[in-house]
DRENDO-134416 format. One record per residue (C-alpha): x, y, z. Coordinates in steps of 0.001 Angstrom, whole numbers, plus 500000, padded with zeros to 6 digits. Layout:
N
<<X,Y,Z>>;
...
This chain:
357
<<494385,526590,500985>>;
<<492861,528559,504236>>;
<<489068,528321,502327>>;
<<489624,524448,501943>>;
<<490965,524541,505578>>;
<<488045,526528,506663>>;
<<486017,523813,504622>>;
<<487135,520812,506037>>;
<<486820,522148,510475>>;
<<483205,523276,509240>>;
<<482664,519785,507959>>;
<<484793,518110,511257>>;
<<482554,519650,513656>>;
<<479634,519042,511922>>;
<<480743,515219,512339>>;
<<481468,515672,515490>>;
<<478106,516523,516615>>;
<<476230,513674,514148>>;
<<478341,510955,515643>>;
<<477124,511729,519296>>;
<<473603,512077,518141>>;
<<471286,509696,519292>>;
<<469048,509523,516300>>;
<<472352,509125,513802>>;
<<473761,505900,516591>>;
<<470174,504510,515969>>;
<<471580,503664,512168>>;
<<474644,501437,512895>>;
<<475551,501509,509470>>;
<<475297,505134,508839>>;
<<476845,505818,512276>>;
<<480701,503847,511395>>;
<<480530,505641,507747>>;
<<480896,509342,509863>>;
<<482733,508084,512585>>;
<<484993,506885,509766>>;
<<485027,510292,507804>>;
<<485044,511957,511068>>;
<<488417,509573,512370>>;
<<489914,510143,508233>>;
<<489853,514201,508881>>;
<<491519,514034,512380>>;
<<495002,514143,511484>>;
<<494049,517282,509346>>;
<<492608,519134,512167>>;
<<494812,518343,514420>>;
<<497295,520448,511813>>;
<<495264,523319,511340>>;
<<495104,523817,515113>>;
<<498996,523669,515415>>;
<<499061,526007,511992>>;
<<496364,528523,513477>>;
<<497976,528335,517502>>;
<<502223,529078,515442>>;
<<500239,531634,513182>>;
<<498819,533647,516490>>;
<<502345,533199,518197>>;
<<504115,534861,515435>>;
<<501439,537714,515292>>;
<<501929,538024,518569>>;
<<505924,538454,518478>>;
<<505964,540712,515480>>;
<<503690,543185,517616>>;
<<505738,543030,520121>>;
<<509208,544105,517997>>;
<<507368,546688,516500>>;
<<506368,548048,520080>>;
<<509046,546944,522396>>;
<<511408,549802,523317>>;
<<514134,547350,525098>>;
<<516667,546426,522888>>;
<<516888,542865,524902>>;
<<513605,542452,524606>>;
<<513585,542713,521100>>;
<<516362,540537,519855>>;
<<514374,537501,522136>>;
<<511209,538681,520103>>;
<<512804,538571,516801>>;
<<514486,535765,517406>>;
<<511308,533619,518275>>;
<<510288,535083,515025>>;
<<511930,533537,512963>>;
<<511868,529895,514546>>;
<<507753,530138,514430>>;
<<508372,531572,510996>>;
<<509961,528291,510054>>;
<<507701,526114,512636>>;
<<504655,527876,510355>>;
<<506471,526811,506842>>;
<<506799,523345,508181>>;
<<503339,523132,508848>>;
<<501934,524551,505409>>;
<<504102,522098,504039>>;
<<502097,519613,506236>>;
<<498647,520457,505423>>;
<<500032,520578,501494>>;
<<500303,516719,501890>>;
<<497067,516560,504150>>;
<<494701,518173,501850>>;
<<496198,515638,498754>>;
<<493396,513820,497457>>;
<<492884,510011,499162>>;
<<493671,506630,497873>>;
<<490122,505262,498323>>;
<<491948,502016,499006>>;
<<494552,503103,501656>>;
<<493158,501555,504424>>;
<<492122,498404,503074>>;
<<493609,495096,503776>>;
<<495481,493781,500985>>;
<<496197,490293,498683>>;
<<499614,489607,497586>>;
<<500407,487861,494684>>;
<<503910,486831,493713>>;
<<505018,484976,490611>>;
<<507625,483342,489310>>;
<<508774,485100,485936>>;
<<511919,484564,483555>>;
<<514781,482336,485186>>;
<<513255,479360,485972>>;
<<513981,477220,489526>>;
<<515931,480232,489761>>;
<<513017,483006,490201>>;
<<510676,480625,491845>>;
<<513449,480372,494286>>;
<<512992,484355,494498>>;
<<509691,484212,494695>>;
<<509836,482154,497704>>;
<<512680,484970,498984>>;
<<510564,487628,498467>>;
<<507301,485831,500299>>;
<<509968,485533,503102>>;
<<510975,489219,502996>>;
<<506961,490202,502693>>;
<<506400,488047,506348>>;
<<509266,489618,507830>>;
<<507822,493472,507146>>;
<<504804,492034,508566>>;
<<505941,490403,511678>>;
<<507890,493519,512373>>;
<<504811,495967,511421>>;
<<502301,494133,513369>>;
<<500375,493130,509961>>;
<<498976,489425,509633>>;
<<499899,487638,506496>>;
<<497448,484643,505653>>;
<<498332,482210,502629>>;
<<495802,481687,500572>>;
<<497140,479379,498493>>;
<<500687,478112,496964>>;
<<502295,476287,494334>>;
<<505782,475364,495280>>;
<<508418,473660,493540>>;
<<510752,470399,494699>>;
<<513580,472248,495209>>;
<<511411,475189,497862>>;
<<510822,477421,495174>>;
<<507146,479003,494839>>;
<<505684,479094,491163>>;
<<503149,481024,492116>>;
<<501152,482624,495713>>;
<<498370,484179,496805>>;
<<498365,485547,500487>>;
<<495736,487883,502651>>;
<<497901,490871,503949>>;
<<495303,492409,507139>>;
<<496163,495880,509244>>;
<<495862,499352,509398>>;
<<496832,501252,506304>>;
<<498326,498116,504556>>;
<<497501,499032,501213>>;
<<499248,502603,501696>>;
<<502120,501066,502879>>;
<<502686,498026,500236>>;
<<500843,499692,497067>>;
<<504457,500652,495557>>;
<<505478,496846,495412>>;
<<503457,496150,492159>>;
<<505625,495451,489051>>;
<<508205,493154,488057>>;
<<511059,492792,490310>>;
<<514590,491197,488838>>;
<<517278,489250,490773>>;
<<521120,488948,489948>>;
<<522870,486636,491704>>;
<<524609,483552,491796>>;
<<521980,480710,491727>>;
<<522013,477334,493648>>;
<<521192,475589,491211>>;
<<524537,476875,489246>>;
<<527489,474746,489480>>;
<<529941,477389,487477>>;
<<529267,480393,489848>>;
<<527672,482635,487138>>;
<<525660,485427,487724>>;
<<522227,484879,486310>>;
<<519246,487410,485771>>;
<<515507,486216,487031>>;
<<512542,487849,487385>>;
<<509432,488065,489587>>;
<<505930,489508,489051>>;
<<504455,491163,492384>>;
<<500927,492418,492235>>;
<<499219,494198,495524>>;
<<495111,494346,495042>>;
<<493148,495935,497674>>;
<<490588,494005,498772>>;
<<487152,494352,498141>>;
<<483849,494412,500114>>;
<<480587,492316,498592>>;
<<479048,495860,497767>>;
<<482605,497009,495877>>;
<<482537,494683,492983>>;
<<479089,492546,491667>>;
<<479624,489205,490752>>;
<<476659,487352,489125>>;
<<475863,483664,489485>>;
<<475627,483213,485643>>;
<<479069,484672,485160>>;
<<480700,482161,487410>>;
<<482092,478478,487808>>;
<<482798,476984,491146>>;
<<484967,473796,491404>>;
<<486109,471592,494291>>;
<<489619,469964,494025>>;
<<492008,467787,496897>>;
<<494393,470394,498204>>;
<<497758,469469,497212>>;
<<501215,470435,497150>>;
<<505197,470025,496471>>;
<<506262,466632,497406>>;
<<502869,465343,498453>>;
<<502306,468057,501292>>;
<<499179,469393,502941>>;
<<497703,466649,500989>>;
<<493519,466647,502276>>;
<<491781,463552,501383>>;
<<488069,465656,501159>>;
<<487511,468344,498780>>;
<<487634,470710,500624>>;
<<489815,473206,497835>>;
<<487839,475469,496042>>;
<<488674,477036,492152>>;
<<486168,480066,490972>>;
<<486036,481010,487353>>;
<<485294,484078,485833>>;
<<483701,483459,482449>>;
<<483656,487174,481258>>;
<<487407,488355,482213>>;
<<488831,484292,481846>>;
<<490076,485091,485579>>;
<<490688,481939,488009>>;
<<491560,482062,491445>>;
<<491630,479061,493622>>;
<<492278,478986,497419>>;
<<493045,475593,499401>>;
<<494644,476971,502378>>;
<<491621,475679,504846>>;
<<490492,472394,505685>>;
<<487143,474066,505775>>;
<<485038,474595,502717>>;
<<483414,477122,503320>>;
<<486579,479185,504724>>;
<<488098,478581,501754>>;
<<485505,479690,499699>>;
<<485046,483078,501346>>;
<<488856,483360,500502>>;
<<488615,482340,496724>>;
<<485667,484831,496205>>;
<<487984,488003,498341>>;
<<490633,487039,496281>>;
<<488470,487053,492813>>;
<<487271,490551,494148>>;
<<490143,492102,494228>>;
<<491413,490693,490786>>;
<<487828,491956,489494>>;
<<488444,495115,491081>>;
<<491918,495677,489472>>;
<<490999,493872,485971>>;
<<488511,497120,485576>>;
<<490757,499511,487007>>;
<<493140,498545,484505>>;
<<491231,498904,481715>>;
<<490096,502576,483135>>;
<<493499,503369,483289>>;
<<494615,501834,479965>>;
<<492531,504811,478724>>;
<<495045,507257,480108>>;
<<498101,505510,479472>>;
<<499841,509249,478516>>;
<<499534,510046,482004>>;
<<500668,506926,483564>>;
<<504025,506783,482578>>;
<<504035,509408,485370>>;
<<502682,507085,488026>>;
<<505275,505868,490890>>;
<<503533,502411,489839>>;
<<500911,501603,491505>>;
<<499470,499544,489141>>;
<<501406,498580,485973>>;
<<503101,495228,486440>>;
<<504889,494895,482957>>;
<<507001,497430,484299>>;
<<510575,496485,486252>>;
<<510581,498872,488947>>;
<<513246,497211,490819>>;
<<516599,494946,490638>>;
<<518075,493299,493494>>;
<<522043,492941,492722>>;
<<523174,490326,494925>>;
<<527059,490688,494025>>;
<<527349,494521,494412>>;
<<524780,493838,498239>>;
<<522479,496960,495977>>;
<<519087,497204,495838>>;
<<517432,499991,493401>>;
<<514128,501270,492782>>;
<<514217,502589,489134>>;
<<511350,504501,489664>>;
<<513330,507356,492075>>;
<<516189,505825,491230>>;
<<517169,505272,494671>>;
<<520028,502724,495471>>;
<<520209,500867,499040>>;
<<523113,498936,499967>>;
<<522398,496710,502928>>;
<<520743,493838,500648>>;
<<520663,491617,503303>>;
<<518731,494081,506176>>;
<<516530,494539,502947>>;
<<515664,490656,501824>>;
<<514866,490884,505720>>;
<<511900,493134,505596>>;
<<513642,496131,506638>>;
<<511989,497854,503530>>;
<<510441,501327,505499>>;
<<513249,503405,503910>>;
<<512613,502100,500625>>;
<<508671,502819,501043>>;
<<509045,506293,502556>>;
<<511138,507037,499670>>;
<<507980,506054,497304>>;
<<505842,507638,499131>>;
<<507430,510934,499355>>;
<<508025,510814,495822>>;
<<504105,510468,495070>>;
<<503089,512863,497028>>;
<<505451,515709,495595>>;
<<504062,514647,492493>>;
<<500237,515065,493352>>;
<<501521,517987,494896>>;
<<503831,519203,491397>>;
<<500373,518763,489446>>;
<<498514,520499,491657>>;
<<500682,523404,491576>>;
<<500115,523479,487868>>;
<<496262,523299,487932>>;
């Protein structure tokens, strides 16, 4: 771990000096890709210098118990010891997690999508609960939720949604929230007071730059519609909605969120991106299906990964199989807990298999 360490503060510093020279500035573009690097390696630095500064201290006070004649003296030195011996532990631990490979996609903005599933009214009535509970991590989080477009229902239900998730790290921090998601709970619709099972489809793409995914001309349809929606709302009387198809993959996305044209066509062809993106990353992946059924689930959304139980106020994630039991605080977007949790468990993972390499 020390070579790697070693590795890394060679490769920091030499950063450190490119980004302030004036020939590397001259070439904006290659200038942000080290400053980037250079900003991605800080946090492990910054580590190593607290490992290397606890790892002197403790030198320092085991010399002095094996030279100190005063007993006084000695129990103080000991004693600080063994807190930098833990203070040193903590910060292995630390640089364990630090020197884990990257998600490529961490710090990419992200697109939601949320579908309605089994249960009918009844999940698209979820759906539109679980849109809510998305907003309210993201008002809370400082993140900026965009709709891109919407199908609702007559009763405020969503069939189906599409919405732009922008800020720092937001792909880190929703990735886990792919997979199918099932509801128990009394419906409105039900006059008898039976609890009823839906279910809801949640997929998180990371969005893609132009030079991340090619998309030919040829391989394309583009399409202008009226937007339109439940009831006759947000109805536009110019075309102003825009559909892309993908011939090769079948994909469609469509994006009438903007009275603008051209807005909303920028937004049709980041959201066909990131379905692009994830359509071959699936297929990659499909390749290594033995290993997935490992995975946190990041990726695979045939599989439930969590139940909210309205009648018990329980919310589990069958993946770590951890239960929360303030529903309520949860369908509110107080979800950190319930991420941290996922987290963790991925990284002891990574860190499991890299113990066995």
């Amino acid at each position: 771990m020390i070579e790697k360490l070693k590795a890394v503060k060679d490769r920091f510093d030499t950063l450190t000096a490119e980004i302030a020279d004036p020939k590397v500035i001259a070439d904006t573009k290659v200038w942000q890709q080290k400053v980037k690097e250079h900003a991605s390696l800080q946090p492990l630095i910054e580590e190593y210098d607290n490992y290397i500064r606890i790892k002197k201290e403790l030198d320092d006070a085991n010399a002095l118990i094996e030279s100190e004649t005063d007993a006084e003296m000695r129990e103080m030195a000991r004693l600080e010891s063994q807190d930098l011996r833990e203070q040193l532990q903590d910060s292995e631990e630390k640089l364990k997690i630090l020197l884990l490979p990257k998600d490529e996609n961490d710090s990419k903005n992200v697109i939601l999508e949320i579908r309605g599933g089994a249960g009918g009214e009844e999940s698209a009535l979820f759906a539109h609960s679980l849109l809510r509970m998305y907003q309210m991590y993201c008002d809370a989080h400082k993140y900026k939720m965009e709709i891109l477009n919407i199908e609702e229902t007559e009763l405020g239900g969503v069939k189906e949604v599409q919405a732009m998730i922008k800020g720092k790290n937001a792909y880190a921090r929703f990735k886990y929230e792919s997979g199918v998601h099932r509801v128990q709970r009394v419906p409105e619709t039900e006059s008898q007071g039976r609890v009823h099972t839906s279910t809801v489809t949640v997929a998180i793409l990371p969005e893609m730059e132009d030079t991340d995914v090619e998309i030919n001309d040829k391989d394309i349809r583009i399409d202008l519609f009226r937007s339109s929606g439940a009831g006759g709302q947000h109805i536009n009387k110019t075309e102003s909605a825009i559909r892309i198809t993908h011939f090769p993959t079948g994909i469609v996305v469509s994006c009438q969120d903007e009275r603008s044209q051209t807005q909303n066509k920028e937004k049709a062809f980041a959201m066909l991106r990131a379905k692009l993106y994830d359509y071959y990353q699936q297929q990659k992946e499909a390749e290594y299906s033995q290993n997935r059924k490992n995975q946190v689930g990041t990726g695979d959304r045939s599989e439930r990964i969590r139940t909210y139980n309205f009648p018990q106020g329980r919310v589990t994630d069958h993946r770590i199989g951890l239960s929360l039991y303030d529903i309520n605080a949860f369908m509110d977007g107080d979800l950190d807990e319930m991420i941290d949790a996922l987290t963790l468990a991925d990284q002891q993972r990574k860190l499991s298999e890299q113990a066995e390499e």
